[in-house]
mmJSON file of the N, C-alpha and C atoms, coordinates in Angstrom:
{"data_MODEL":{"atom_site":{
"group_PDB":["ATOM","ATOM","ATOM","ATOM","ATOM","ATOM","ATOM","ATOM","ATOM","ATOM","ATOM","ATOM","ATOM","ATOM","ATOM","ATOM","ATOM","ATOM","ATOM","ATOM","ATOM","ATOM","ATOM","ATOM","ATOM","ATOM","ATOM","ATOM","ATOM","ATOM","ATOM","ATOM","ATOM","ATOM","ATOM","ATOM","ATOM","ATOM","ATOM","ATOM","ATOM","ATOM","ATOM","ATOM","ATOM","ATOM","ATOM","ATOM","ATOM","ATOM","ATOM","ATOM","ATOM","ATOM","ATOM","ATOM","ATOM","ATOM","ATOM","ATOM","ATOM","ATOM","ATOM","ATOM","ATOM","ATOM","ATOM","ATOM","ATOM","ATOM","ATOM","ATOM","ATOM","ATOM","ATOM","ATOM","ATOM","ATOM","ATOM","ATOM","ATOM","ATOM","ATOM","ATOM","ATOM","ATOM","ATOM","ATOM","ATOM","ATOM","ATOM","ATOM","ATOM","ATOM","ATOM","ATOM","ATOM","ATOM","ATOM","ATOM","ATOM","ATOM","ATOM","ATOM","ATOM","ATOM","ATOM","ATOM","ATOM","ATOM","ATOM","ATOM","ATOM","ATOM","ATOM","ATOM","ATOM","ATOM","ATOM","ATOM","ATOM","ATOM","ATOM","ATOM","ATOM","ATOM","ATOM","ATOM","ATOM","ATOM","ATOM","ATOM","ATOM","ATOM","ATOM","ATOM","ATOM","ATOM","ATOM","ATOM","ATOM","ATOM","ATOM","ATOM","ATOM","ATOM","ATOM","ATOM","ATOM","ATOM","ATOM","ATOM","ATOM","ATOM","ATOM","ATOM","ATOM","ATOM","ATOM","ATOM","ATOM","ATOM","ATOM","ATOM","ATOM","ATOM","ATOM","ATOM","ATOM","ATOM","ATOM","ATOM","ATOM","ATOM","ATOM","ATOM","ATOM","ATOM","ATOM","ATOM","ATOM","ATOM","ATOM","ATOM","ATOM","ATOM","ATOM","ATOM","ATOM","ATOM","ATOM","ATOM","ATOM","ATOM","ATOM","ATOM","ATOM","ATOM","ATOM","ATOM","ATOM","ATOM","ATOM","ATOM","ATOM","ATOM","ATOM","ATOM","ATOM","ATOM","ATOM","ATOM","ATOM","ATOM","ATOM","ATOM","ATOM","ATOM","ATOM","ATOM","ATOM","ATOM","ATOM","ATOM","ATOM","ATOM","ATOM","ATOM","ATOM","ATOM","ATOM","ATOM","ATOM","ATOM","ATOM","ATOM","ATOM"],
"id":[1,2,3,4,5,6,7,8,9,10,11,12,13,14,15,16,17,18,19,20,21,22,23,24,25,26,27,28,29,30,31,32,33,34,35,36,37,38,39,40,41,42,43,44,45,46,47,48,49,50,51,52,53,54,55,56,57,58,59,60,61,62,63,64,65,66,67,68,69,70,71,72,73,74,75,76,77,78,79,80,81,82,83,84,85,86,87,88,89,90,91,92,93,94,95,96,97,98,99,100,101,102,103,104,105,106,107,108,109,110,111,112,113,114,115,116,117,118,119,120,121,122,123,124,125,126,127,128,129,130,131,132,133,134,135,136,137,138,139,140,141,142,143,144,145,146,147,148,149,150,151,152,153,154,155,156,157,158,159,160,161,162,163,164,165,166,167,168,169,170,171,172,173,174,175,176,177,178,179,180,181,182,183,184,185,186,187,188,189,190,191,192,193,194,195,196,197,198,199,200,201,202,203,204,205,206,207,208,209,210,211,212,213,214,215,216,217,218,219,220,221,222,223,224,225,226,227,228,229,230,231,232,233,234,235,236,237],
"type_symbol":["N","C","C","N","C","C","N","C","C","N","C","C","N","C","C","N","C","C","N","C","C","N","C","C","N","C","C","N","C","C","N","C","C","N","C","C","N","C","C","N","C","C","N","C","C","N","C","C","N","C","C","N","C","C","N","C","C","N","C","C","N","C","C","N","C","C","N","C","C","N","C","C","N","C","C","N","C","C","N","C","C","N","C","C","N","C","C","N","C","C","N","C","C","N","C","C","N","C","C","N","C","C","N","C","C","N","C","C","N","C","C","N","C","C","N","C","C","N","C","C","N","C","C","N","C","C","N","C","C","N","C","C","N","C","C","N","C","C","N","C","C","N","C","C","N","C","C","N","C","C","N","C","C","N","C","C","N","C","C","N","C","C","N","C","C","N","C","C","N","C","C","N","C","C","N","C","C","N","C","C","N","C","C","N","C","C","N","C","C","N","C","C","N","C","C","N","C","C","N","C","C","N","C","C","N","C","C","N","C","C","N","C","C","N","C","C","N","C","C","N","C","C","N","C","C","N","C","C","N","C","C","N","C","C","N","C","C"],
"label_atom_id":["N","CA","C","N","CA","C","N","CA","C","N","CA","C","N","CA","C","N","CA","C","N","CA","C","N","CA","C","N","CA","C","N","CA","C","N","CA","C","N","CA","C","N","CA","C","N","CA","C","N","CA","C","N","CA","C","N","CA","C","N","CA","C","N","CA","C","N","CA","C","N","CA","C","N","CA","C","N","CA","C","N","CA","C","N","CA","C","N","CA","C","N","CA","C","N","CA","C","N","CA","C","N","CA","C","N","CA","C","N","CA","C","N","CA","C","N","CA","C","N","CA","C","N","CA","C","N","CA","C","N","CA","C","N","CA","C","N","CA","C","N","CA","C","N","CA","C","N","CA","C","N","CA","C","N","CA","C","N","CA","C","N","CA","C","N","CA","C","N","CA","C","N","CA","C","N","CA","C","N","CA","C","N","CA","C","N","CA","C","N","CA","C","N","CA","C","N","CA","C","N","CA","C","N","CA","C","N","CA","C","N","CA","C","N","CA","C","N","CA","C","N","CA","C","N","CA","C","N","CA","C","N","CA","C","N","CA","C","N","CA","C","N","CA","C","N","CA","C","N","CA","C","N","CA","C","N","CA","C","N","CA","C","N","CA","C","N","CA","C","N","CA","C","N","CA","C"],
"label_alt_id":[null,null,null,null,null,null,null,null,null,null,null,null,null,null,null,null,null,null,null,null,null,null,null,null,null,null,null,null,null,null,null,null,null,null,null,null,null,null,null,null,null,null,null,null,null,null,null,null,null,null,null,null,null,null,null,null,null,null,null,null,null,null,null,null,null,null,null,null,null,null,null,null,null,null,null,null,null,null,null,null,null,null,null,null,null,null,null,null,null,null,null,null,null,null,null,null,null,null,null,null,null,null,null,null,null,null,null,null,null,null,null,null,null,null,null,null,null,null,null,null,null,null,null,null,null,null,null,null,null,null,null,null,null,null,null,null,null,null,null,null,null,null,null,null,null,null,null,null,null,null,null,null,null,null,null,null,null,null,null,null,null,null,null,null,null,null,null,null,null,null,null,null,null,null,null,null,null,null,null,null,null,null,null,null,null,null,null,null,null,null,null,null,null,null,null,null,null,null,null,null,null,null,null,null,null,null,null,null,null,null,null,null,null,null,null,null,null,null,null,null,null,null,null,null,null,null,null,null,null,null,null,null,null,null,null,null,null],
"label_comp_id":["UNK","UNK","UNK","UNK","UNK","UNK","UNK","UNK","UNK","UNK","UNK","UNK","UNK","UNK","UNK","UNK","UNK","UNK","UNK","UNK","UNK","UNK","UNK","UNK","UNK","UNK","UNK","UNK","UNK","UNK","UNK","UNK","UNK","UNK","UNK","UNK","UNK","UNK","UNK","UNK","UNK","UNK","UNK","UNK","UNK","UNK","UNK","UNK","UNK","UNK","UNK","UNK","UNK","UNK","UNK","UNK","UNK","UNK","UNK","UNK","UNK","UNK","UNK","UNK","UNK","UNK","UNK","UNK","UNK","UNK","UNK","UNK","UNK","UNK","UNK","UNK","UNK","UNK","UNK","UNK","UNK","UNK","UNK","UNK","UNK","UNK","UNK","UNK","UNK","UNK","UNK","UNK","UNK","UNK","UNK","UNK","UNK","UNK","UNK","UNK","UNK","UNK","UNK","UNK","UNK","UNK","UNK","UNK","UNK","UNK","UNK","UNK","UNK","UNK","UNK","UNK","UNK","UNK","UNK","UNK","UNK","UNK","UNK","UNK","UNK","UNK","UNK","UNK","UNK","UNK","UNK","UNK","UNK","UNK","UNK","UNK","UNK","UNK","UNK","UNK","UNK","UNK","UNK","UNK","UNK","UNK","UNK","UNK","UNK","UNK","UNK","UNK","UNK","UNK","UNK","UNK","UNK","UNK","UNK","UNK","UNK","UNK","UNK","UNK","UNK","UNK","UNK","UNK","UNK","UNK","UNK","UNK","UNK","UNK","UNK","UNK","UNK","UNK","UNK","UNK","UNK","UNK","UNK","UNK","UNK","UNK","UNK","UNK","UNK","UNK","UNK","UNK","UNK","UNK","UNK","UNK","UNK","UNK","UNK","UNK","UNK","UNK","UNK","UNK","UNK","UNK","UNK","UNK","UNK","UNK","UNK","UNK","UNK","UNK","UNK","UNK","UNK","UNK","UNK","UNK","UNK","UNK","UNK","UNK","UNK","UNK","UNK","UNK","UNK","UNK","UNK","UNK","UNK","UNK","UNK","UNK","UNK"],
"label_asym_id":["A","A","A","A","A","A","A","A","A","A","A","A","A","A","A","A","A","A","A","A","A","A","A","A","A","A","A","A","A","A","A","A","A","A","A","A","A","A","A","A","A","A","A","A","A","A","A","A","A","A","A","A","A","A","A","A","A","A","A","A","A","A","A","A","A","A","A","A","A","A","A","A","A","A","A","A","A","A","A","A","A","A","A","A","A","A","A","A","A","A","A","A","A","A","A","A","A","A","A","A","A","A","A","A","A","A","A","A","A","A","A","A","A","A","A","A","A","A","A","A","A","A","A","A","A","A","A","A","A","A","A","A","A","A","A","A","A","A","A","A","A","A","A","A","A","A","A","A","A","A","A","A","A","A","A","A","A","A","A","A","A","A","A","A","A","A","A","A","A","A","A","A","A","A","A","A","A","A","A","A","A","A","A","A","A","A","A","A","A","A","A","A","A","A","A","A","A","A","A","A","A","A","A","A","A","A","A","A","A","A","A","A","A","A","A","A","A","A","A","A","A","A","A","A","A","A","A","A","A","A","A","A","A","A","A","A","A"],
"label_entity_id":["1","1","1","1","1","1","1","1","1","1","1","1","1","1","1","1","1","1","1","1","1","1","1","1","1","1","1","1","1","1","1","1","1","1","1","1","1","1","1","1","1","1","1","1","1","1","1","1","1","1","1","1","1","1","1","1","1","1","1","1","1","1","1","1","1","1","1","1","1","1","1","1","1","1","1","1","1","1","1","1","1","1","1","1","1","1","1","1","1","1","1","1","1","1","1","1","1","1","1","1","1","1","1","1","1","1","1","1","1","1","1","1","1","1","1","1","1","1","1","1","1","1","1","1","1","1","1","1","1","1","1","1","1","1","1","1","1","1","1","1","1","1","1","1","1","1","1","1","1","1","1","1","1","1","1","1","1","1","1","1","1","1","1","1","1","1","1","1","1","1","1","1","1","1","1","1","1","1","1","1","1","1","1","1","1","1","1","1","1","1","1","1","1","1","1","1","1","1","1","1","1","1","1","1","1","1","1","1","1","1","1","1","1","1","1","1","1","1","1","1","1","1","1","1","1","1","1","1","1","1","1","1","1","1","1","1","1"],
"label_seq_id":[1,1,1,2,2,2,3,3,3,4,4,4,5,5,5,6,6,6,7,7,7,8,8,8,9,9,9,10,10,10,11,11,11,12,12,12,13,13,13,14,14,14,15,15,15,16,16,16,17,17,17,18,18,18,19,19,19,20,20,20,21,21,21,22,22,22,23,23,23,24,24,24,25,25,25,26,26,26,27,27,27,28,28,28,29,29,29,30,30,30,31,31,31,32,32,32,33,33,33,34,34,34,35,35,35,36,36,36,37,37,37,38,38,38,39,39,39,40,40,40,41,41,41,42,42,42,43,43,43,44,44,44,45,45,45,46,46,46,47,47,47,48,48,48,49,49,49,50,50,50,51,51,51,52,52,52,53,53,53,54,54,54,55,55,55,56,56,56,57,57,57,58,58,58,59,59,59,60,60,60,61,61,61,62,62,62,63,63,63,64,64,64,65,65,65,66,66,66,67,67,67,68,68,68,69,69,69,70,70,70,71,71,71,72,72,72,73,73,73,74,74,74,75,75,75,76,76,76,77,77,77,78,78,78,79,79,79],
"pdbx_PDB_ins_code":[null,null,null,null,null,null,null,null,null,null,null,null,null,null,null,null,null,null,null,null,null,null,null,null,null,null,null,null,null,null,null,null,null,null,null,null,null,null,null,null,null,null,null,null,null,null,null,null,null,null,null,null,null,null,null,null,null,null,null,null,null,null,null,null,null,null,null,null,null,null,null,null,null,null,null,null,null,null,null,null,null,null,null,null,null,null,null,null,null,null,null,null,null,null,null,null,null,null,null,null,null,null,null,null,null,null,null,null,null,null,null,null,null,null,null,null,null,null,null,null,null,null,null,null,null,null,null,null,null,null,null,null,null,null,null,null,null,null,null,null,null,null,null,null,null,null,null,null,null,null,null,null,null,null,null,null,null,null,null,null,null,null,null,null,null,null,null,null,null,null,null,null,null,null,null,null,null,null,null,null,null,null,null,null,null,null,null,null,null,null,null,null,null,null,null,null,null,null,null,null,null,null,null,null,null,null,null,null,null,null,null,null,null,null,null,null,null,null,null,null,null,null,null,null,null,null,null,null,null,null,null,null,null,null,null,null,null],
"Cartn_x":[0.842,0.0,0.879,0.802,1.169,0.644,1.625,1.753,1.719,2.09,2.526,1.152,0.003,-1.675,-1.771,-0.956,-1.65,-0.499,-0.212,1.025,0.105,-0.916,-1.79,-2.234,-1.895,-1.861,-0.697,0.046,1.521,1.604,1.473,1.665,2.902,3.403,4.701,5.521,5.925,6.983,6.874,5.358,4.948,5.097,4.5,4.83,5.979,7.409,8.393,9.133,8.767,9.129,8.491,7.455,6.637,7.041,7.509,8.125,9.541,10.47,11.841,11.328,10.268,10.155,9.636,8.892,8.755,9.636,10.685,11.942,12.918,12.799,13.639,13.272,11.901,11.809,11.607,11.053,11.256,12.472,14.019,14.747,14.581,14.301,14.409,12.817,11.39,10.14,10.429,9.725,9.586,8.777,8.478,7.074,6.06,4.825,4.16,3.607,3.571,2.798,1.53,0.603,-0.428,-0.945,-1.087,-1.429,-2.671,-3.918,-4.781,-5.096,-5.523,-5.244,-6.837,-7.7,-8.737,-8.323,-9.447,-9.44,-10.832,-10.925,-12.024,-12.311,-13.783,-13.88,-13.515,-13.333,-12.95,-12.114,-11.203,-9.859,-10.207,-11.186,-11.419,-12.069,-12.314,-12.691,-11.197,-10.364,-8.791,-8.168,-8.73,-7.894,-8.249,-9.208,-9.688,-9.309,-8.929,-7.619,-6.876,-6.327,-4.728,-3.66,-2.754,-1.588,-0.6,-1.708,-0.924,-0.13,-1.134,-0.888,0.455,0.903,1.965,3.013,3.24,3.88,4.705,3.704,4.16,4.533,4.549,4.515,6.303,6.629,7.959,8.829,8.1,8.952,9.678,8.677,9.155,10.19,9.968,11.029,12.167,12.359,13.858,14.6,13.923,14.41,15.414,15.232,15.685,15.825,14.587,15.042,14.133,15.041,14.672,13.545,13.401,12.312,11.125,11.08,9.853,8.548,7.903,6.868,5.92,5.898,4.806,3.731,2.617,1.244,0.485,-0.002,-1.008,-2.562,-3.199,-4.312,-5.418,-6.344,-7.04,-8.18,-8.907,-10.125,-11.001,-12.258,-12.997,-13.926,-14.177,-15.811,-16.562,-17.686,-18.971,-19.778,-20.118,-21.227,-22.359],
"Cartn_y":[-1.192,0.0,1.244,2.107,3.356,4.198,4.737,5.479,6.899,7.21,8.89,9.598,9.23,9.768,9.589,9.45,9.349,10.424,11.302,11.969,13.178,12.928,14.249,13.475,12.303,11.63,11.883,12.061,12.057,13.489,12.844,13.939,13.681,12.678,13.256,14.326,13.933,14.829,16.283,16.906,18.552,18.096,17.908,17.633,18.389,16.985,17.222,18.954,19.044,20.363,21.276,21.021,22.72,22.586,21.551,21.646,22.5,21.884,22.474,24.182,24.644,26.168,26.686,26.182,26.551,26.785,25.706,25.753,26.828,27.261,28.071,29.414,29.644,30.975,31.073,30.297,30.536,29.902,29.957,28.91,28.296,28.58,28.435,27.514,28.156,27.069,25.663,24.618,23.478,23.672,22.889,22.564,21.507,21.721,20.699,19.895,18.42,17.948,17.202,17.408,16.43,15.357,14.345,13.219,12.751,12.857,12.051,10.335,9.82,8.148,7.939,7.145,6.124,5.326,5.047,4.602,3.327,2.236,1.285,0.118,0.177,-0.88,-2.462,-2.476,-3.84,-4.124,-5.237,-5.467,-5.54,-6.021,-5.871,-4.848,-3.673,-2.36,-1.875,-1.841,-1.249,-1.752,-2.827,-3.168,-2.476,-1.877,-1.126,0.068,0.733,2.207,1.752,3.291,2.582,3.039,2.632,3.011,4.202,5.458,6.815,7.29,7.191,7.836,7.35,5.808,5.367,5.272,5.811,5.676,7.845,8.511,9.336,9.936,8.916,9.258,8.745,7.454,6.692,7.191,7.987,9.658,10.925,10.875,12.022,11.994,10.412,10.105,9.525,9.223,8.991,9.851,11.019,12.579,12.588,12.295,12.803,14.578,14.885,16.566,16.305,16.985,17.362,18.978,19.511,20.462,20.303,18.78,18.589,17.951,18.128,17.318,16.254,15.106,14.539,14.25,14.799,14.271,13.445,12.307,11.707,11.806,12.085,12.285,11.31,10.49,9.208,9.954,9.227,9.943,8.634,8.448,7.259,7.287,6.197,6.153,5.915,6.493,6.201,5.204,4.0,3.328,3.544],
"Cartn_z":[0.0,0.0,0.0,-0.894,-0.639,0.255,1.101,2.551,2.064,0.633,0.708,0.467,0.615,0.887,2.442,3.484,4.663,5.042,4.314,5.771,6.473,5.825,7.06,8.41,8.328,9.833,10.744,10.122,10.573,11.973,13.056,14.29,14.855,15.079,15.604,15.225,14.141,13.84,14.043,13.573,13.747,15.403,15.906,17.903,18.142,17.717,18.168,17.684,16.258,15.825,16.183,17.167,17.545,18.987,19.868,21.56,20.93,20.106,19.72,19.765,18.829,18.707,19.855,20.456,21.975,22.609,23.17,24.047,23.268,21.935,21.397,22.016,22.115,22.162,23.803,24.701,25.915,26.545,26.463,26.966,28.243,29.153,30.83,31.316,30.931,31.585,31.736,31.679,31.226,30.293,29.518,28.641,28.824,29.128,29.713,28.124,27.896,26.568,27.319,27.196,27.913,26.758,26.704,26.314,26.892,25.796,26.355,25.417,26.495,25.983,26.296,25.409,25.708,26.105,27.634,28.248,28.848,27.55,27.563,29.106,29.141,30.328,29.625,28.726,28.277,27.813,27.779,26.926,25.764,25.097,23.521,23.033,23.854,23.157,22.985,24.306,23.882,22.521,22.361,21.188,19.996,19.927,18.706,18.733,19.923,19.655,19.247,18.964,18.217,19.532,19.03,20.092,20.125,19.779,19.721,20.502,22.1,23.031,23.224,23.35,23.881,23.084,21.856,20.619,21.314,21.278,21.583,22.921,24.01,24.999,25.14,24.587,23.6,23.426,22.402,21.345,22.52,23.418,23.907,25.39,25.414,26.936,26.044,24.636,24.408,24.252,24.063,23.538,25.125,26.178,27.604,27.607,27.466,27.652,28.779,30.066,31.585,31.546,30.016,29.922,29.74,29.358,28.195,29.628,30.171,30.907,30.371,30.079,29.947,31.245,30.561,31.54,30.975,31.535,30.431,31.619,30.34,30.593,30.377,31.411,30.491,30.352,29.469,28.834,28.764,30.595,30.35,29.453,28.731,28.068,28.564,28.165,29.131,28.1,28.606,27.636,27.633],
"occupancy":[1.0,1.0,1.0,1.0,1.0,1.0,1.0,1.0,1.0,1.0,1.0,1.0,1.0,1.0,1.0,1.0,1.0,1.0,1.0,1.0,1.0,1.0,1.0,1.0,1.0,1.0,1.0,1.0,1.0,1.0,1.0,1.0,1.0,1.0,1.0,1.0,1.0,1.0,1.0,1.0,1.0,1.0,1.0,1.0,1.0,1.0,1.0,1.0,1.0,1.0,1.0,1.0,1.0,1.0,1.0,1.0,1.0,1.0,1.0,1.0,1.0,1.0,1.0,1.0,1.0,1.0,1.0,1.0,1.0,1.0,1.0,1.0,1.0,1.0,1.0,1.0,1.0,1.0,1.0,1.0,1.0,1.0,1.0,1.0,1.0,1.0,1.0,1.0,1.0,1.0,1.0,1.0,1.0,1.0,1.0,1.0,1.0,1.0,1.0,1.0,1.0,1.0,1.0,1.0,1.0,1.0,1.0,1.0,1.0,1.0,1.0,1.0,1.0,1.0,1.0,1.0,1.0,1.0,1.0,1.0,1.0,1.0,1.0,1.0,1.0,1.0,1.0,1.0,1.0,1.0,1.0,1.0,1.0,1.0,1.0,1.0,1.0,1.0,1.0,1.0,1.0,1.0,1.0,1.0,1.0,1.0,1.0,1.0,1.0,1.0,1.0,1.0,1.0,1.0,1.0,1.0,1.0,1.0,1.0,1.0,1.0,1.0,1.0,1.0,1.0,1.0,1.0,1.0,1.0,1.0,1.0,1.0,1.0,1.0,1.0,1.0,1.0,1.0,1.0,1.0,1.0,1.0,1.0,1.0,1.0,1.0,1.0,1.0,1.0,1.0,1.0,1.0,1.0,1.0,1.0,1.0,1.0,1.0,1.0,1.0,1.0,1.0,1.0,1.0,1.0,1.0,1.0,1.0,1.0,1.0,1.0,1.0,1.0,1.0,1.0,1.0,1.0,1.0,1.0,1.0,1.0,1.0,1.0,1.0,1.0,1.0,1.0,1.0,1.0,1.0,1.0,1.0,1.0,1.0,1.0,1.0,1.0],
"B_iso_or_equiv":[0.0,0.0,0.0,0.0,0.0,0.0,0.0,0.0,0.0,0.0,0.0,0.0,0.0,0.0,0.0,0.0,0.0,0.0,0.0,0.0,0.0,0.0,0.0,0.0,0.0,0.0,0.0,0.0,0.0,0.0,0.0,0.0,0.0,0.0,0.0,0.0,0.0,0.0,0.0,0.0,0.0,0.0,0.0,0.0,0.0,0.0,0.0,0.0,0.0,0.0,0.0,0.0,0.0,0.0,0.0,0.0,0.0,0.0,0.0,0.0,0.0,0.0,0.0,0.0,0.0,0.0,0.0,0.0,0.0,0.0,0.0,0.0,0.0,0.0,0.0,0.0,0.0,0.0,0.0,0.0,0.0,0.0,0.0,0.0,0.0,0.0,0.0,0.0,0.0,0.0,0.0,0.0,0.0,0.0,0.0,0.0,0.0,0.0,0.0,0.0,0.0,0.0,0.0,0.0,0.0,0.0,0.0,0.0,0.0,0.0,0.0,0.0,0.0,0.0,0.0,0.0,0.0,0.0,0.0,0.0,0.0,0.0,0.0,0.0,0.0,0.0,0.0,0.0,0.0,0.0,0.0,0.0,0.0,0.0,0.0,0.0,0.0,0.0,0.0,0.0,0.0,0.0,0.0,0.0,0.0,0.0,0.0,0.0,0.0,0.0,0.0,0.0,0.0,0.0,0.0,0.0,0.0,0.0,0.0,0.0,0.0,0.0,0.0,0.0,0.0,0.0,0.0,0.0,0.0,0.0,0.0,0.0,0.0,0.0,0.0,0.0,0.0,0.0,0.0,0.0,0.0,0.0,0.0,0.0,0.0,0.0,0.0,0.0,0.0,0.0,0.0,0.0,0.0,0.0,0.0,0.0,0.0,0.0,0.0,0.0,0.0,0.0,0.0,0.0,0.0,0.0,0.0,0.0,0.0,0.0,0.0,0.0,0.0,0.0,0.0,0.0,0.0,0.0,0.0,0.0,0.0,0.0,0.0,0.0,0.0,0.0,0.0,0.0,0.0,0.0,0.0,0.0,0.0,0.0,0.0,0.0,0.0],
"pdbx_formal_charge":[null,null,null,null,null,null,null,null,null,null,null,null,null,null,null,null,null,null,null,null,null,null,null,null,null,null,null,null,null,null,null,null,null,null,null,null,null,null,null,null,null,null,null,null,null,null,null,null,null,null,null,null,null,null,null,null,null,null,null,null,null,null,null,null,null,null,null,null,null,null,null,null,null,null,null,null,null,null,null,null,null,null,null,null,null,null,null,null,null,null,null,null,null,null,null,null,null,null,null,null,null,null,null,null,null,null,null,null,null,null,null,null,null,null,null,null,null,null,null,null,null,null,null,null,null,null,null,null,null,null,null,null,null,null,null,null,null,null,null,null,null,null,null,null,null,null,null,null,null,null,null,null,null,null,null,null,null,null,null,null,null,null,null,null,null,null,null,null,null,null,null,null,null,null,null,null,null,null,null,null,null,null,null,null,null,null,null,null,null,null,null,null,null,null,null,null,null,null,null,null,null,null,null,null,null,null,null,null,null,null,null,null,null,null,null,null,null,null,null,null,null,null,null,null,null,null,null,null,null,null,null,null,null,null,null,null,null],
"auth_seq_id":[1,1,1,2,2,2,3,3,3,4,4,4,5,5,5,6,6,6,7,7,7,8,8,8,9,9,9,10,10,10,11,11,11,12,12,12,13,13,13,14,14,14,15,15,15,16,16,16,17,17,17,18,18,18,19,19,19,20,20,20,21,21,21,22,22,22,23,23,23,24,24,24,25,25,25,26,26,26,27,27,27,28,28,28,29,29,29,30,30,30,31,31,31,32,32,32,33,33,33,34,34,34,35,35,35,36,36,36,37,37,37,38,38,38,39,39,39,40,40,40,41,41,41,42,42,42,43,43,43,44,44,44,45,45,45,46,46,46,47,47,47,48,48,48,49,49,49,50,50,50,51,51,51,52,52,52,53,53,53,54,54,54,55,55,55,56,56,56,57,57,57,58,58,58,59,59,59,60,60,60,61,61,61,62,62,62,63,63,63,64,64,64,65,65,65,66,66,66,67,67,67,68,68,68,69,69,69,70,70,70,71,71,71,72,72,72,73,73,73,74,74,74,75,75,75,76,76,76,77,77,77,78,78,78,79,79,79],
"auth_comp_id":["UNK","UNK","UNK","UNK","UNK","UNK","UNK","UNK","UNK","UNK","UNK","UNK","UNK","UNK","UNK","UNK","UNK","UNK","UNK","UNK","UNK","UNK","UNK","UNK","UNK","UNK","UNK","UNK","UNK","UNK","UNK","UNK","UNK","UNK","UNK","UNK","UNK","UNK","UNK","UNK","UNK","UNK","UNK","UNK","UNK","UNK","UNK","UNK","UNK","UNK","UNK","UNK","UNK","UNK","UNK","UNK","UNK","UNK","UNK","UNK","UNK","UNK","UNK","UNK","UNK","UNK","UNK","UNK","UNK","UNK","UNK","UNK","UNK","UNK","UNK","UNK","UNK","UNK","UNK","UNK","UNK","UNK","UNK","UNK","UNK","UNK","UNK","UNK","UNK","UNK","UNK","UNK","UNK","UNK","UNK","UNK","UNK","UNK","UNK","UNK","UNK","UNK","UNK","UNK","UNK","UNK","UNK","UNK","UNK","UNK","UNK","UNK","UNK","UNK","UNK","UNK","UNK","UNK","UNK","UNK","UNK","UNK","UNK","UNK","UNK","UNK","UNK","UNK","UNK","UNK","UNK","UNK","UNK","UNK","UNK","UNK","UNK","UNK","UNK","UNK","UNK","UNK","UNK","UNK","UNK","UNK","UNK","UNK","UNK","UNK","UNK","UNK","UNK","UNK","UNK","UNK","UNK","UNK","UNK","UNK","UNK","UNK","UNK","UNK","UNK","UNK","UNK","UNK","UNK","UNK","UNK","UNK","UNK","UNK","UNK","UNK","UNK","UNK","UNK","UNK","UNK","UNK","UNK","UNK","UNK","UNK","UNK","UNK","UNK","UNK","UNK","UNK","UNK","UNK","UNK","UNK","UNK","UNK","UNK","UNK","UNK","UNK","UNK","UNK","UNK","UNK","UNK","UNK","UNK","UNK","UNK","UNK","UNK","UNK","UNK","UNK","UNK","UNK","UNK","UNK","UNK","UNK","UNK","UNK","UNK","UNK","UNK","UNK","UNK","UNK","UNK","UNK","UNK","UNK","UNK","UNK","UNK"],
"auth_asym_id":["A","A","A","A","A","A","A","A","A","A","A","A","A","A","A","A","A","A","A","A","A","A","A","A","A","A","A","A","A","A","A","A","A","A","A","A","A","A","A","A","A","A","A","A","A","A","A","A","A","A","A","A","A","A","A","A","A","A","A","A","A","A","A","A","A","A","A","A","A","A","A","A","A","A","A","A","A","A","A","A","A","A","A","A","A","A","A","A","A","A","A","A","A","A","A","A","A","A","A","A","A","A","A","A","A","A","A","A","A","A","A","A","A","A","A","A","A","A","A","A","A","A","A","A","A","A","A","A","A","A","A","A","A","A","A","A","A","A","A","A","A","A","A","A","A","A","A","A","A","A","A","A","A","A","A","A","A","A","A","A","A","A","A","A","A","A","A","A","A","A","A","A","A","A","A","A","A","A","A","A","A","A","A","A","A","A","A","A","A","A","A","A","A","A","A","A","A","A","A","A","A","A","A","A","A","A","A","A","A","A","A","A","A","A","A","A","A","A","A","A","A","A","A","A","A","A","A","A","A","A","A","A","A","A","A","A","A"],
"auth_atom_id":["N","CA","C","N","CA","C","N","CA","C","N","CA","C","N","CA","C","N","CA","C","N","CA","C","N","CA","C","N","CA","C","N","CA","C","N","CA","C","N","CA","C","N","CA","C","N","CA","C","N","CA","C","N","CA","C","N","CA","C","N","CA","C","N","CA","C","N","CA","C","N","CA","C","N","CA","C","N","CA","C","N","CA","C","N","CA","C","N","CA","C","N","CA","C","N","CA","C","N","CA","C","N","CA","C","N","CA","C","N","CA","C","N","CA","C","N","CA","C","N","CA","C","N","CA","C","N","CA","C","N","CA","C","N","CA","C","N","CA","C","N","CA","C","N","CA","C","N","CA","C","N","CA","C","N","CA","C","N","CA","C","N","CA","C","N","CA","C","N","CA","C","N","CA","C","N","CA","C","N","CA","C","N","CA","C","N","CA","C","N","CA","C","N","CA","C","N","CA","C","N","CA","C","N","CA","C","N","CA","C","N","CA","C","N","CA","C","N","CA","C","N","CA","C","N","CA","C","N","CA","C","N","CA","C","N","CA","C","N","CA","C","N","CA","C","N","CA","C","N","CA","C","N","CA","C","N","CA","C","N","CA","C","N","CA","C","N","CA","C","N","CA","C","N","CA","C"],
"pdbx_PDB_model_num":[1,1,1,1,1,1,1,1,1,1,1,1,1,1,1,1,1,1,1,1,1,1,1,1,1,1,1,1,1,1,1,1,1,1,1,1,1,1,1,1,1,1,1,1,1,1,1,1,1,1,1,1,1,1,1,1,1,1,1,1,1,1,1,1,1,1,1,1,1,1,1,1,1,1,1,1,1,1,1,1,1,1,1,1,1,1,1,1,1,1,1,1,1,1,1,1,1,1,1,1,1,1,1,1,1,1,1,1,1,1,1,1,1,1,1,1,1,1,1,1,1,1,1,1,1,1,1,1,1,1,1,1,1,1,1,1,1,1,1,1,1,1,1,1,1,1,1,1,1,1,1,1,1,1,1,1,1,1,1,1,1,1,1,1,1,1,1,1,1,1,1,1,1,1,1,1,1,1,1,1,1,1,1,1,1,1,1,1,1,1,1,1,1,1,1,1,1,1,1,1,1,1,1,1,1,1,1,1,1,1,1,1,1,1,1,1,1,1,1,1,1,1,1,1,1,1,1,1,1,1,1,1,1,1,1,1,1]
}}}
């Protein structure tokens, strides 16, 4: 399958390049990223998210910048 029709999915990368312009222009804050994750009462509803939250949550603790904050945020469903 050709991938080069899906790059308007593509969030990491704008992420990581808009924390960089942040920390550029304020050097000294932290930066807080909040992450919200679905959060299903069942193991086979989880399986039907995808695995964003933790893909970018990944991304941003290999970086080791002591500026960057991750928060994750769960987001229950209500049935």
């Amino acid at each position: 399958m050709d991938r080069s029709g899906e790059a308007y999915r593509e969030f990491l990368t704008p992420l990581l390049e808009q924390i960089d312009k942040i920390k550029a222009r304020w050097p000294r804050p932290p930066v807080a990223v909040i992450i919200p994750e679905v959060v299903e009462n069942h193991w086979w509803l989880a399986v039907l998210h995808s695995r964003r939250a933790s893909r970018w949550r990944t991304a941003l603790r290999r970086r080791e910048d002591f500026r960057v904050v991750v928060i994750d945020l769960p987001w229950f469903v209500q049935e």
